[in-house]
C-alpha positions as CSV (number, residue, x, y, z in Angstrom):
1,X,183.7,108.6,79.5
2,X,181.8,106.7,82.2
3,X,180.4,103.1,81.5
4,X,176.9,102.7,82.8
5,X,175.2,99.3,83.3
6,X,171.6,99.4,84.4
7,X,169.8,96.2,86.1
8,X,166.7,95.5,88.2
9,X,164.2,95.6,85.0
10,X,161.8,93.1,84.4
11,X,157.6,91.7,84.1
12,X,155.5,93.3,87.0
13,X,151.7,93.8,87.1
14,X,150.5,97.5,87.7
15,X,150.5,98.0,90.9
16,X,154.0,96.4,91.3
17,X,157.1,97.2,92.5
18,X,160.7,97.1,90.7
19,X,164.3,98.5,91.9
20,X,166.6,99.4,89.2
21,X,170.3,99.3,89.8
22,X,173.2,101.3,88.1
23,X,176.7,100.4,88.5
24,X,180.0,103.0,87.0
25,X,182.8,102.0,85.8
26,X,185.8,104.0,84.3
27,X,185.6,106.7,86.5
28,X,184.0,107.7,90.0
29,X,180.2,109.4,90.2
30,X,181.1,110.7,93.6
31,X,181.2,114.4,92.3
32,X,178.2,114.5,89.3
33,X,174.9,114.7,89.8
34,X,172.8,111.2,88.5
35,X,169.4,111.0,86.6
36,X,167.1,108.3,85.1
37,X,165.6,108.4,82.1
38,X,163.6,105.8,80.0
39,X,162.0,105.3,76.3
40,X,158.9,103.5,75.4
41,X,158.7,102.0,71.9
42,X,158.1,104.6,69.6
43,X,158.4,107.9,72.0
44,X,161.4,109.7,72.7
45,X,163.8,109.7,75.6
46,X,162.2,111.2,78.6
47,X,163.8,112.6,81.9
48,X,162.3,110.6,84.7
49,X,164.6,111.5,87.5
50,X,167.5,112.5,89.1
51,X,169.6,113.4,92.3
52,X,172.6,115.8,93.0
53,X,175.5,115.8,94.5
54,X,175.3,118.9,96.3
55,X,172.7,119.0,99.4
56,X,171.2,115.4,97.5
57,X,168.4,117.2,96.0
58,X,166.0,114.9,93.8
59,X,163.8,115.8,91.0
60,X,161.1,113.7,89.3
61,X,158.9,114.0,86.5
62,X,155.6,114.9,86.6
63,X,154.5,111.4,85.5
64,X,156.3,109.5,88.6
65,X,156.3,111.7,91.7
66,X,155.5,110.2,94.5
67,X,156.1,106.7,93.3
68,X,159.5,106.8,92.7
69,X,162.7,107.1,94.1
70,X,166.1,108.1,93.2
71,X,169.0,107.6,95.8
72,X,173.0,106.9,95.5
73,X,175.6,104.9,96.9
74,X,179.1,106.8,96.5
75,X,181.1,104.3,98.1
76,X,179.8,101.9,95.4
77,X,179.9,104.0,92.6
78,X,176.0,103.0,92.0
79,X,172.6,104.8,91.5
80,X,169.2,103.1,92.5
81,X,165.3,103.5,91.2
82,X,163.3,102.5,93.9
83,X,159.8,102.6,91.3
84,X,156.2,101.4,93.6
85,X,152.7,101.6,92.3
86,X,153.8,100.9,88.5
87,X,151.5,101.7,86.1
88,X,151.4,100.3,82.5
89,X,152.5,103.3,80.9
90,X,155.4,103.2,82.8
91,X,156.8,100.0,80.4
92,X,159.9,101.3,79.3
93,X,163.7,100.9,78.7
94,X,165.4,102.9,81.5
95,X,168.5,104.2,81.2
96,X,171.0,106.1,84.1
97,X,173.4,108.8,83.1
98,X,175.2,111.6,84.5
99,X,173.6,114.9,84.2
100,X,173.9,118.4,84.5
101,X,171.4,121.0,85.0
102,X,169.3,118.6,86.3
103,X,167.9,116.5,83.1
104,X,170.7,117.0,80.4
105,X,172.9,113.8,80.5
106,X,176.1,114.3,79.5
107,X,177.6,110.3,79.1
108,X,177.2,108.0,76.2
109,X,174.1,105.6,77.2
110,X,174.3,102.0,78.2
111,X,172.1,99.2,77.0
112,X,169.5,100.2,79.6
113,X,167.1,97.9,81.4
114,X,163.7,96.7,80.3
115,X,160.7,97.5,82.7
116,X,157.2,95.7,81.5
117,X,153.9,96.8,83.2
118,X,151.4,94.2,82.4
119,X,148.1,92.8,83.8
């Protein structure tokens, strides 16, 4: 399986703006379709996003349309989280993973990043 390390995370107040990185190792992503997915304290996993690798279609929860944005870099074997307008209920530890059918990951998770939405 794939190795997944996620970056970017960190303190923002709402309103704020953080990009989350993920970086592959193991084996290429070039072919699989990506997704984001995150876990407050307390609350299950949760599908937040994700992106294909046919036609680059994206799909977003409910929750975070139109404030977030899920994009690739094949050449660098990475997946981004461009995530504007953060809202408190946001705070989370988000985690990247292959997926198929667009919100079923199908790689053992990483350690994730931390994301903290605080005034």
């Amino acid at each position: 399986q794939v190795q997944l390390v996620e970056s970017g995370g960190g303190l923002v107040q709402p309103g704020g703006s953080l990009r989350l990185s993920c970086a592959a190792s193991g084996r290429t992503l070039s072919t699989y379709d990506m997704g984001w997915f995150r876990q407050a304290p307390g609350k299950e996993r949760e599908f937040v996003a994700s992106i294909s690798w046919i036609a680059n279609m994206t799909y977003y929860s409910e929750s975070v349309k139109g404030r977030f944005t899920i994009s690739r870099d094949n050449a660098k074997n990475s997946v981004y989280l461009q995530m504007n307008s953060l809202k408190p209920e946001d705070t989370a530890v988000y985690y990247c993973n292959a997926v198929k059918g667009i919100t079923t990951p199908i790689d053992s998770w990483g350690q994730g990043t931390q994301v903290t939405v605080s005034s």
